[in-house]
C-alpha positions in Angstrom: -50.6 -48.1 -61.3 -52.1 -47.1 -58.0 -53.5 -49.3 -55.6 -56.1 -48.3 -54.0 -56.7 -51.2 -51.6 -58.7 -53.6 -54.1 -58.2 -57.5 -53.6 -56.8 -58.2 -56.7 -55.5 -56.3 -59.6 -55.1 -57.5 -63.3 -51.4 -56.3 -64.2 -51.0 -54.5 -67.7 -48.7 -56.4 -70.5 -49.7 -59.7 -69.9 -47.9 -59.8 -66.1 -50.8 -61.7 -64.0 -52.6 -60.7 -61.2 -51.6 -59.3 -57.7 -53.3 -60.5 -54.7 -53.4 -59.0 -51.6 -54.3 -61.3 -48.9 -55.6 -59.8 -45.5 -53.2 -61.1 -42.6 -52.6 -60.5 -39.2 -48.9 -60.1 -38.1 -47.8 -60.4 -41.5 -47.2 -59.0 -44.7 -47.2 -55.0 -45.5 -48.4 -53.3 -42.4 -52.3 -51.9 -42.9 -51.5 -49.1 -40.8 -48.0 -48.1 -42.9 -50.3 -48.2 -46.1 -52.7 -45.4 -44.9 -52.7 -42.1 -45.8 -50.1 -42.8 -48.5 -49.6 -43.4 -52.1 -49.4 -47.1 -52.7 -48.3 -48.0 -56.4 -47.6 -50.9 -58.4 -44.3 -50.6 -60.5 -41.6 -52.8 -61.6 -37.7 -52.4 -61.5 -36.1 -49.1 -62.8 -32.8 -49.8 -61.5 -30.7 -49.1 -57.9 -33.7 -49.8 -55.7 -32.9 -51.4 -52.3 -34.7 -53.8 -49.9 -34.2 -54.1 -46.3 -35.3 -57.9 -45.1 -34.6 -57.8 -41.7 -33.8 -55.0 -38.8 -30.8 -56.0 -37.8 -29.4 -56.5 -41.4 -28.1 -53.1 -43.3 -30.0 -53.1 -47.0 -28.9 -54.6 -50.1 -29.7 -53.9 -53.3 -32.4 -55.6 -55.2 -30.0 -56.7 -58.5 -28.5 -58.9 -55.6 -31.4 -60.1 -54.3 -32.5 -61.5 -57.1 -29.4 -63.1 -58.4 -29.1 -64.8 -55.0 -33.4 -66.4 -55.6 -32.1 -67.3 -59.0 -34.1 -65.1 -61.0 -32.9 -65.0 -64.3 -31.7 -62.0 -65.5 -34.4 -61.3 -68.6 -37.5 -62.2 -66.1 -36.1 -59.1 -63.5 -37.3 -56.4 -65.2 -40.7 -57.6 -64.8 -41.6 -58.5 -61.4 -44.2 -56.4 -59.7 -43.4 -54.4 -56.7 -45.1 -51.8 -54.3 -43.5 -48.6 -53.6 -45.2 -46.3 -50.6 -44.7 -42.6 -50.5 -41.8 -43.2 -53.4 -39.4 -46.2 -51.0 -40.2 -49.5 -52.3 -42.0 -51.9 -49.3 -42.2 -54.9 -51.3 -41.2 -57.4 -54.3 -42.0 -60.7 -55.6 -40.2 -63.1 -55.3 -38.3 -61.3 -52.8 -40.8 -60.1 -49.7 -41.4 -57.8 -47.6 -38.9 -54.6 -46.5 -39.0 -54.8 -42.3 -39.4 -51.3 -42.5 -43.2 -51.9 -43.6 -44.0 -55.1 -42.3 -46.9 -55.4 -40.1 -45.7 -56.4 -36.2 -47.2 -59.5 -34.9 -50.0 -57.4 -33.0 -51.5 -55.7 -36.5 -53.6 -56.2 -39.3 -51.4 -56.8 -42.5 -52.1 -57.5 -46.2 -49.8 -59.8 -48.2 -48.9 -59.4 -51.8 -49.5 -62.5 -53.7 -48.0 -62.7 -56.9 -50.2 -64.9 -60.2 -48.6 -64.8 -62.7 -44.8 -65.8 -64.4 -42.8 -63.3 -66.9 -43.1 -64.8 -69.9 
């Protein structure tokens, strides 16, 4: 699915809703959405997440092992890929590389909705 900026989204397969919550200073960076394919996709496999600058980026399967998330419910988280790099997961957060700086407008992902 592409998102196209709307406030919420009803997720195919029974998945819940995605909110996106206008911020400022937080969440996805308004500015880094812009001008670039935003979609909503779940886990393929090998993706990576990078939480903080000064950290190196680790790979989602661990990222989710380490929040607990059962192995069966991992498959079907939502998550937004820009431009083809993923940016965000829930249950997770934000990658640093597209989060909003504290003097920007932001949006934040808001997951409703458990795998069942």
């Amino acid at each position: 699915m592409t998102w196209c900026g709307e406030e919420d989204v009803s997720l195919p397969h029974g998945l819940g809703v995605l909110r996106f919550l206008p911020m400022h200073g937080q969440g996805l960076s308004r500015s880094r959405l812009r001008d670039c394919a935003v979609r909503i996709v779940v886990r393929s496999g090998g993706e990576r997440l990078k939480l903080a600058p000064e950290r190196p980026s680790r790979t989602l399967k661990n990222l989710l092992r380490e929040r607990g998330v059962p192995v069966w419910q991992r498959g079907r988280l939502p998550a937004l890929s820009v431009a083809g790099k993923l940016a965000w997961v829930a249950r997770v957060g934000v990658d640093c590389r597209f989060a909003a700086r504290a003097d920007e407008p932001g949006v934040m992902p808001h997951w409703e909705g458990a795998p069942r």
